[in-house]
DSSP file (Angstrom, degrees, kcal/mol; ACC not computed):
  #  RESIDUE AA STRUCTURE BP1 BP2  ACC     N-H-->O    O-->H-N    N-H-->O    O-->H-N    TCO  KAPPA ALPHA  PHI   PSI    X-CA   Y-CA   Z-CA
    1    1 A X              0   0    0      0, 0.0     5,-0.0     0, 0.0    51,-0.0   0.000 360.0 360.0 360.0 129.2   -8.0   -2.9   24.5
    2    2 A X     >  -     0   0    0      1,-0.1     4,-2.6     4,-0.0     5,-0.3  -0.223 360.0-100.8 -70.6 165.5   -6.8   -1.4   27.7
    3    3 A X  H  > S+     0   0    0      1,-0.2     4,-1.1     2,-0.2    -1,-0.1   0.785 118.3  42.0 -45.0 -39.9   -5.4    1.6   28.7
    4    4 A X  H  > S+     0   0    0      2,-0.2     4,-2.9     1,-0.1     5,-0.4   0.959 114.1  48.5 -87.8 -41.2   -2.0    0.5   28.9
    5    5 A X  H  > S+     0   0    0      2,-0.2     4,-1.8     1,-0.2    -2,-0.2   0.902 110.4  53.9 -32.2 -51.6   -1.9   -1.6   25.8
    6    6 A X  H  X S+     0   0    0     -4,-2.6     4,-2.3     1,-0.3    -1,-0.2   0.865 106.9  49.6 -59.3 -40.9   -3.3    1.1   24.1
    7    7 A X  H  X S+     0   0    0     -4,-1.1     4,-2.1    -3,-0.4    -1,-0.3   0.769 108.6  51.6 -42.2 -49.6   -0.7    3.2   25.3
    8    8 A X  H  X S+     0   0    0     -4,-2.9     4,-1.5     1,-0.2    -2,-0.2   0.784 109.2  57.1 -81.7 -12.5    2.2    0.7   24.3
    9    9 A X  H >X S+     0   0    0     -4,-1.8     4,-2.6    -5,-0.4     3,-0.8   0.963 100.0  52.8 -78.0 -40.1    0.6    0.7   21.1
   10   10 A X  H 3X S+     0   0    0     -4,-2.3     4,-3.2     1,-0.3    -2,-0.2   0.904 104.4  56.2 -61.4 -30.6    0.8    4.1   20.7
   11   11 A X  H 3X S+     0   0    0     -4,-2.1     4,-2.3     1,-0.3    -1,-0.3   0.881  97.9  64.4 -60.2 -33.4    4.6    4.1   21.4
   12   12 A X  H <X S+     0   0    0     -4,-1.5     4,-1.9    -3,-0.8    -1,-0.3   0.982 102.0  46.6 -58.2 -44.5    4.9    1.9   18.8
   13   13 A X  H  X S+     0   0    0     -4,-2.6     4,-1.5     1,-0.2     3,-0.4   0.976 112.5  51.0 -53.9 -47.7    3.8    4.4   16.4
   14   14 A X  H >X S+     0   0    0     -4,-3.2     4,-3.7     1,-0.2     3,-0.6   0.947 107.3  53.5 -58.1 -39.8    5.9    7.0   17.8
   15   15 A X  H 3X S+     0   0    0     -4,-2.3     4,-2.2     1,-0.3    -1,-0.2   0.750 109.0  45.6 -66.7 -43.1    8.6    4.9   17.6
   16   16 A X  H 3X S+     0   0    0     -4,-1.9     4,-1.5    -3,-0.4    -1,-0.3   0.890 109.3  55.3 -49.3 -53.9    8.1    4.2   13.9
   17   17 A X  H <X S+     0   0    0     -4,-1.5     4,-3.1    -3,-0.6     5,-0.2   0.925 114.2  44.9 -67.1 -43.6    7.5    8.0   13.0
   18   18 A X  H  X S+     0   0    0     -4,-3.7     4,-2.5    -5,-0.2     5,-0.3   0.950 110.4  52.8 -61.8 -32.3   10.9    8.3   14.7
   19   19 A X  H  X>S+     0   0    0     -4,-2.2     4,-2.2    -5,-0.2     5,-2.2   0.893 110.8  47.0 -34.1 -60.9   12.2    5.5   13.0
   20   20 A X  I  X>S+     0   0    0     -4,-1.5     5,-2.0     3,-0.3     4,-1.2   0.969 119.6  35.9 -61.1 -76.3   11.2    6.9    9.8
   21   21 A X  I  <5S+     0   0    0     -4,-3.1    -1,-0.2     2,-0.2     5,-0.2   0.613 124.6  38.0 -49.0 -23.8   12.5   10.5   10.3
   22   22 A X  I  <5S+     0   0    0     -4,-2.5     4,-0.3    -5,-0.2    -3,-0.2   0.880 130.8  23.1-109.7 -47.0   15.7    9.8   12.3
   23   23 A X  I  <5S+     0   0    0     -4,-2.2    -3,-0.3    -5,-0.3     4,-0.2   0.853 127.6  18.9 -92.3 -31.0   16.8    6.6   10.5
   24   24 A X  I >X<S+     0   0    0     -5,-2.2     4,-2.3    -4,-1.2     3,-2.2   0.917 116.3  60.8 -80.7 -58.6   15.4    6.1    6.5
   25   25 A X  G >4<S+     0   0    0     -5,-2.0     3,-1.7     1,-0.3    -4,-0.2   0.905 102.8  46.6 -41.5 -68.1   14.5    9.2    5.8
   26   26 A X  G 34 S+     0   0    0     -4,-0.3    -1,-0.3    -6,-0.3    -2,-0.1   0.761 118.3  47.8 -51.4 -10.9   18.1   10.7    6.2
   27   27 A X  G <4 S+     0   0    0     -3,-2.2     2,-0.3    -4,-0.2    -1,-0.2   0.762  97.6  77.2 -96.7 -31.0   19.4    7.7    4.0
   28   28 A X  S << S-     0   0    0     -4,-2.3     3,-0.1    -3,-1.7     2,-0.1  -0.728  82.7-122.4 -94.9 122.4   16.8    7.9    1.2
   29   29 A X      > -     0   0    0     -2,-0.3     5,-1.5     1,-0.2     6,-0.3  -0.306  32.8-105.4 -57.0 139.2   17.3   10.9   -1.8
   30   30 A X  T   5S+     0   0    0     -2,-0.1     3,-0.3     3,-0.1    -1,-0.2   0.048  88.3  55.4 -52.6-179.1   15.0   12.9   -2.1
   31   31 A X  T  >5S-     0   0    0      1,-0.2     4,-1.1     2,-0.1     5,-0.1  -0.721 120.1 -15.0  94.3-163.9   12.8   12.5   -5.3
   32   32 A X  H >>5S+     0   0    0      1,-0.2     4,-2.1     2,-0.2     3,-1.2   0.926 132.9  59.1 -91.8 -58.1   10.7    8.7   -6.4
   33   33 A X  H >>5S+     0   0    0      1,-0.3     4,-1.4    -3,-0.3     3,-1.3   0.732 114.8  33.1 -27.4 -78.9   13.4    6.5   -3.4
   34   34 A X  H 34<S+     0   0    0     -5,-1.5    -1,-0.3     1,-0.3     4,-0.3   0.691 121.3  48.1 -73.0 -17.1   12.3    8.3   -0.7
   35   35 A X  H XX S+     0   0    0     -3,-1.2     4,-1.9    -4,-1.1     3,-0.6   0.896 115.2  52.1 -75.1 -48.2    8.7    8.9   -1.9
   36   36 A X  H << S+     0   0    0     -4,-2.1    -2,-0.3    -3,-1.3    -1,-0.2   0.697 106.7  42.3 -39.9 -56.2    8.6    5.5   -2.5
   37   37 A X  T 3< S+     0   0    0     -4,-1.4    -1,-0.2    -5,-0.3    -2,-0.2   0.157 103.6  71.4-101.6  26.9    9.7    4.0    0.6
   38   38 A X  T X>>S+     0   0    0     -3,-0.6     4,-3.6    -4,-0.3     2,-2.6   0.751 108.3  46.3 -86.1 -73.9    7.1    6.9    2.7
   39   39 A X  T 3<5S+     0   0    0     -4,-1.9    34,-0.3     1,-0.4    -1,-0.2  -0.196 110.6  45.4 -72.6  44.6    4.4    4.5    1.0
   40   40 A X  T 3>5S+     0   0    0     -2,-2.6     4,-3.0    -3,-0.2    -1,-0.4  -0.043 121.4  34.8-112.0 -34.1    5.5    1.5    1.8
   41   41 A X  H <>5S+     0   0    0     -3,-2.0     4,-1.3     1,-0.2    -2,-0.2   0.663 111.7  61.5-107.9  -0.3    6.4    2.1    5.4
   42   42 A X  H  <5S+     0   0    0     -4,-3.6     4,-0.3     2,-0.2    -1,-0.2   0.600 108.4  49.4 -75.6 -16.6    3.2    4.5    5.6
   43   43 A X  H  ><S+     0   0    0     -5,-0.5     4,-4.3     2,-0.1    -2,-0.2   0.923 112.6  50.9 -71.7 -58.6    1.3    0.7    4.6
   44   44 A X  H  X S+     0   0    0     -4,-3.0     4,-1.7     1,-0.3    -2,-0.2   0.852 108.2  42.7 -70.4 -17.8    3.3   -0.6    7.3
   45   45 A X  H  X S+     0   0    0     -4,-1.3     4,-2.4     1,-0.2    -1,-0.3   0.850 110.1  55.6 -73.1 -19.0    2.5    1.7   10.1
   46   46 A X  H  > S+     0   0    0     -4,-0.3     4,-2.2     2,-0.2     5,-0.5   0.825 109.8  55.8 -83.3 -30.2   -1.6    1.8    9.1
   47   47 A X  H  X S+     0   0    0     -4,-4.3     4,-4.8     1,-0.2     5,-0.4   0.990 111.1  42.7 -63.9 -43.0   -0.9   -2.6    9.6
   48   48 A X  H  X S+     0   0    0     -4,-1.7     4,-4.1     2,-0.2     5,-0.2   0.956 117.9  39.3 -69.4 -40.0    0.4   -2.1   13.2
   49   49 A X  H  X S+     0   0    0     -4,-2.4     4,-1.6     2,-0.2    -1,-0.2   0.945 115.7  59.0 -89.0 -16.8   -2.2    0.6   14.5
   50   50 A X  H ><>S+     0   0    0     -4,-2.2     3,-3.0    -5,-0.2     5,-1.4   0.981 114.6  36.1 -31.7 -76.0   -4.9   -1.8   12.3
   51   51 A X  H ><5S+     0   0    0     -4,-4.8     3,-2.7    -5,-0.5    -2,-0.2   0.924 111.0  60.8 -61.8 -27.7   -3.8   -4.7   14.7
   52   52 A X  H 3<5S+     0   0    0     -4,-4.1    -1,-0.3    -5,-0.4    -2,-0.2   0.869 103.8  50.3 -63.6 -14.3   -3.5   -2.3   17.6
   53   53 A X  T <<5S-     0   0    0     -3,-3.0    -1,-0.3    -4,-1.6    -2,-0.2  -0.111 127.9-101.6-107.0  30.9   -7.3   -1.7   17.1
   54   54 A X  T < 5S+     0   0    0     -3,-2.7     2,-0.3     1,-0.2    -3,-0.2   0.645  75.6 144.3  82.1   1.5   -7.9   -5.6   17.1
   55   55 A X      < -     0   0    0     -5,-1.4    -1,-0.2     1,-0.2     3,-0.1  -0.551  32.4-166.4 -84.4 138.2   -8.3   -5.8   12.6
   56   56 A X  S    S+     0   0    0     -2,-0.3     2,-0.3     1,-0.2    -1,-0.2   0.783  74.8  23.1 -86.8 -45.3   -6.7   -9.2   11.5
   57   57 A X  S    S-     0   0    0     -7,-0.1     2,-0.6     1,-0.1    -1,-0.2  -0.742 108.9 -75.9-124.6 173.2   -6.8   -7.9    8.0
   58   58 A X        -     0   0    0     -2,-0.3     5,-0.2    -3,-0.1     4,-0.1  -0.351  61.8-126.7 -82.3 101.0   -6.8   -4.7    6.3
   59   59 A X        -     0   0    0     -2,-0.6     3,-0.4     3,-0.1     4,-0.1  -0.104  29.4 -98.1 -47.1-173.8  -11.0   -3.7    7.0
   60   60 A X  S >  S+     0   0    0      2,-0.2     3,-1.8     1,-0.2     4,-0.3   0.839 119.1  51.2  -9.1 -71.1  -13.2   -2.8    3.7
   61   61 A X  T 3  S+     0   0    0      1,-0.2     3,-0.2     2,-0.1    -1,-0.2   0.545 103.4  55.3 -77.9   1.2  -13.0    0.7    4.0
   62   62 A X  T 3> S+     0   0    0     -3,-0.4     4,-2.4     1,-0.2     3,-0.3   0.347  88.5  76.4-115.6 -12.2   -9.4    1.0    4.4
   63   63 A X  H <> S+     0   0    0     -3,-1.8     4,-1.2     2,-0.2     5,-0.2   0.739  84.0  63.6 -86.5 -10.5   -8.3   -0.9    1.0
   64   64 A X  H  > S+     0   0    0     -4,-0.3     4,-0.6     2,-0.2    -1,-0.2   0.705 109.3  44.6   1.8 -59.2   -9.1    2.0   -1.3
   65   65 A X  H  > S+     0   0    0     -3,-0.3     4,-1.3     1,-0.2    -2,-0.2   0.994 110.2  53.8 -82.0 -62.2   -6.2    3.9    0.8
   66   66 A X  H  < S+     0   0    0     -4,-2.4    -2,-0.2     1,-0.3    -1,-0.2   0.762 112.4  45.5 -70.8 -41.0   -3.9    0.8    0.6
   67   67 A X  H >X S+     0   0    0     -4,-1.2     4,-2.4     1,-0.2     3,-0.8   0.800 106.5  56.4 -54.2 -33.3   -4.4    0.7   -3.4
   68   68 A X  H 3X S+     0   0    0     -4,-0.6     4,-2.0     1,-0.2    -2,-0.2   0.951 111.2  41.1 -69.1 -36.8   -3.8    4.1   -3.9
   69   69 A X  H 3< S+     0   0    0     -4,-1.3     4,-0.2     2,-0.2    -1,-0.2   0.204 115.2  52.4-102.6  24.2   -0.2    4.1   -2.1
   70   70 A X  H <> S+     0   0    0     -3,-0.8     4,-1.9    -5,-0.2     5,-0.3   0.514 110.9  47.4-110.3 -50.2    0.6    0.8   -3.7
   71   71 A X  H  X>S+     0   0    0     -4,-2.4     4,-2.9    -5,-0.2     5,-0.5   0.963 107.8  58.4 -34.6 -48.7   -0.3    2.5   -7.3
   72   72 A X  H  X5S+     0   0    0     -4,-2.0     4,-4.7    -5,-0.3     5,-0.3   0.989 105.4  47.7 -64.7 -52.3    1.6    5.2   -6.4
   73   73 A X  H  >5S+     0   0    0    -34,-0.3     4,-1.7    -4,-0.2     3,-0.5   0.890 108.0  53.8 -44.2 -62.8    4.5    3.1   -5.9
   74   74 A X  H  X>S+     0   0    0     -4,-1.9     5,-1.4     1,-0.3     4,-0.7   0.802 109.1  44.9  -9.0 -73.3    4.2    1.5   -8.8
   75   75 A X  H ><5S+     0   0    0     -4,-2.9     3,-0.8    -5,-0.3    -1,-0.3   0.909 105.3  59.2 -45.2 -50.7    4.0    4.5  -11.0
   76   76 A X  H 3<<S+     0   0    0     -4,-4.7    -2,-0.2    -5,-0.5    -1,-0.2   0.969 116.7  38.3 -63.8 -29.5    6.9    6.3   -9.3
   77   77 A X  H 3<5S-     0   0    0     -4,-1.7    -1,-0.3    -5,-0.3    -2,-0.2   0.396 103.4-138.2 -96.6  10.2    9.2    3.0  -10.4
   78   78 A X  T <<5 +     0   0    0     -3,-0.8    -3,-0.2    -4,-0.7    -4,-0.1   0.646  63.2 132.0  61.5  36.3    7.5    2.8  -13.3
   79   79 A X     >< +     0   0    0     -5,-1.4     4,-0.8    -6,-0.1    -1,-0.2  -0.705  23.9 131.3-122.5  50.1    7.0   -1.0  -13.5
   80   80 A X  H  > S+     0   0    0      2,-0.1     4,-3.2     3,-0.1     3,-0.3   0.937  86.8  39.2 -70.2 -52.5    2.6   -0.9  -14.5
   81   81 A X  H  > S+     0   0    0      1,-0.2     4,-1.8     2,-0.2     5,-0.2   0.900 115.8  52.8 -73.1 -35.0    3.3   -3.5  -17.5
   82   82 A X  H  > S+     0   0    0      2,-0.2     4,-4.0     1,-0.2    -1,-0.2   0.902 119.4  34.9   2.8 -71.0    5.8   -5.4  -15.3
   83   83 A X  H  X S+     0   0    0     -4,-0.8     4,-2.8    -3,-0.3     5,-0.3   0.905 113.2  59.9 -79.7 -45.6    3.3   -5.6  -12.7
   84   84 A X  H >< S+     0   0    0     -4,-3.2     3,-2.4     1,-0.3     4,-0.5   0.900 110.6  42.4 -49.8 -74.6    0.4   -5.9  -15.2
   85   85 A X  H >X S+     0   0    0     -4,-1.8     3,-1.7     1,-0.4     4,-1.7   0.750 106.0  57.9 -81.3 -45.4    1.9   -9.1  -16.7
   86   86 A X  H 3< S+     0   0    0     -4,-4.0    -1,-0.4     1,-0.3    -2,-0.2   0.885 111.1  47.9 -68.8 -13.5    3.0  -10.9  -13.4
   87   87 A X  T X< S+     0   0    0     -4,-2.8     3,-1.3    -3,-2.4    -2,-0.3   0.770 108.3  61.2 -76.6 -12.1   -0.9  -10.7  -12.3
   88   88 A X  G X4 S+     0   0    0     -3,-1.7     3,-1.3    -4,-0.5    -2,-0.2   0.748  85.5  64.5-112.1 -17.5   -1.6  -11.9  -15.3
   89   89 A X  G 3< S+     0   0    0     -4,-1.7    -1,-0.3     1,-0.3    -2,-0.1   0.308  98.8  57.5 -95.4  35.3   -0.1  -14.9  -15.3
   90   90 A X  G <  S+     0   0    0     -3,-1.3     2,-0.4     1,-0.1    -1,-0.3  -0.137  90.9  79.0-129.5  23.4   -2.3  -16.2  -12.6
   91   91 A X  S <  S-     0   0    0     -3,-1.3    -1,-0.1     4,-0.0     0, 0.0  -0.952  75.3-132.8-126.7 141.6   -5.5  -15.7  -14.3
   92   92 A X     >  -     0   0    0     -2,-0.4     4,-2.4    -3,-0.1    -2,-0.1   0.199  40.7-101.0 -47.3 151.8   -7.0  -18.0  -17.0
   93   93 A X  H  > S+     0   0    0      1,-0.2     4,-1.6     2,-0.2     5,-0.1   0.835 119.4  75.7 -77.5 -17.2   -8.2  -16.0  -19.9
   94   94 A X  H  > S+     0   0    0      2,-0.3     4,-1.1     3,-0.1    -1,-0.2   0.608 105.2  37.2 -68.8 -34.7  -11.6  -16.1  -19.0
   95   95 A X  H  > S+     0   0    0      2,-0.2     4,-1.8     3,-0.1     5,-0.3   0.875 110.7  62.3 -91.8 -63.2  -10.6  -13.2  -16.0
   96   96 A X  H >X S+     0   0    0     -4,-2.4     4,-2.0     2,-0.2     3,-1.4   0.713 112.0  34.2 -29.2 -70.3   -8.3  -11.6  -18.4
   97   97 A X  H 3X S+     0   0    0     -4,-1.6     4,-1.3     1,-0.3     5,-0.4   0.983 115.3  58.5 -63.8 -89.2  -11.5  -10.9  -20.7
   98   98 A X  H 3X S+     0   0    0     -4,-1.1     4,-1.2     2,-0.2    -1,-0.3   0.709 111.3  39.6  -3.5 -45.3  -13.8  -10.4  -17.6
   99   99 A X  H <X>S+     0   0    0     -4,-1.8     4,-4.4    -3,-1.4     5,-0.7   0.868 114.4  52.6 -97.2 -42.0  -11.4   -7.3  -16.2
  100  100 A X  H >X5S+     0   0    0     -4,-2.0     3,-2.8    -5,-0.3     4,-2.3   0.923 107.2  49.3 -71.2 -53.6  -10.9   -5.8  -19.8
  101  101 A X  H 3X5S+     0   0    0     -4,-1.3     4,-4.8     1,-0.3     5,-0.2   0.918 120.9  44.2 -45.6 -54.3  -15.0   -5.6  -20.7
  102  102 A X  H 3X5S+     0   0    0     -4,-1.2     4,-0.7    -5,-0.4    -1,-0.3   0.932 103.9  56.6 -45.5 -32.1  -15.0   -3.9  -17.0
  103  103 A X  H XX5S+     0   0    0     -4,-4.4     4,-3.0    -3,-2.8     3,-0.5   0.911 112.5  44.3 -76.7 -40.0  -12.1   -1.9  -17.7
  104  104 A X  H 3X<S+     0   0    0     -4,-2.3     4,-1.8    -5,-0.7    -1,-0.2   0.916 109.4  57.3 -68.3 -35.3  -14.5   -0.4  -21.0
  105  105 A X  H 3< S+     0   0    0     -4,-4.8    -1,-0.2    -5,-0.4    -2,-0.2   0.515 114.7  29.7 -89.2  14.1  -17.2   -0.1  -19.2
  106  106 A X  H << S+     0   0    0     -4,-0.7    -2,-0.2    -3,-0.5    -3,-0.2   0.643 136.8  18.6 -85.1 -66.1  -15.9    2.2  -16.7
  107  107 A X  H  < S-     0   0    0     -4,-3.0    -3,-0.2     1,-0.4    -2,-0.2   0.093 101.9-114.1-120.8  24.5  -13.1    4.1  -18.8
  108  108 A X     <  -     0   0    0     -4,-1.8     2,-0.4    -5,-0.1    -1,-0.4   0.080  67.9 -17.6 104.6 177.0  -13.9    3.5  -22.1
  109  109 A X  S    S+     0   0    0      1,-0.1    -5,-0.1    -5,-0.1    -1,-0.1  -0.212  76.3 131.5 -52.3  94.9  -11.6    1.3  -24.7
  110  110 A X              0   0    0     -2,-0.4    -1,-0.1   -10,-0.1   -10,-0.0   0.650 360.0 360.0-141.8  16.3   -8.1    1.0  -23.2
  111  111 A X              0   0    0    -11,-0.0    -2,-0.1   -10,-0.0   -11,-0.1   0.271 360.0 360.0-110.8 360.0   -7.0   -2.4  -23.4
């Protein structure tokens, strides 16, 4: 990427941070909202400087971080069995089975 690209990319970021601080933030309560929409628009700023660095999709090492602030949401609204059950009606039982025998052998009996 060239110098100036790189450069307009970075403005986008500032421009986001400002976004974030000057316009949501004041609008969002403190507490699980605002915490809540921090991870979601902390997802979206790591997609934009991804594509500014040339990634079509979110690399390997980076999807670890992108589960963790999608868990978190999750948790703060307090929708896991919600969530649990709409994945789960796109897999066949056969996966269903498959994830709980992983899920025991990693953390012991919890399904």
């Amino acid at each position: 990427m060239c110098g100036n690209k790189m450069s307009e990319g970075m403005d986008v970021l500032d421009e986001m941070d400002l976004f974030w601080y000057e316009r949501l933030r004041p609008v969002l309560p403190s507490g699980v909202l605002r915490a809540m929409g921090r991870f979601g628009y902390g997802i979206a700023k790591d997609m934009v400087r991804l594509s500014l660095m040339g990634f079509q999709e979110f690399p390997e090492a980076s999807r670890g971080y992108v589960l963790e602030k999608v868990l978190s949401i999750i948790r703060r609204a307090r929708i896991e069995k919600d969530v649990l059950k709409e994945l789960m009606r796109y897999m066949d039982d056969e996966e269903i089975e498959e994830i709980r025998k992983e899920v025991r052998l990693n953390q012991g009996p919890l399904l």
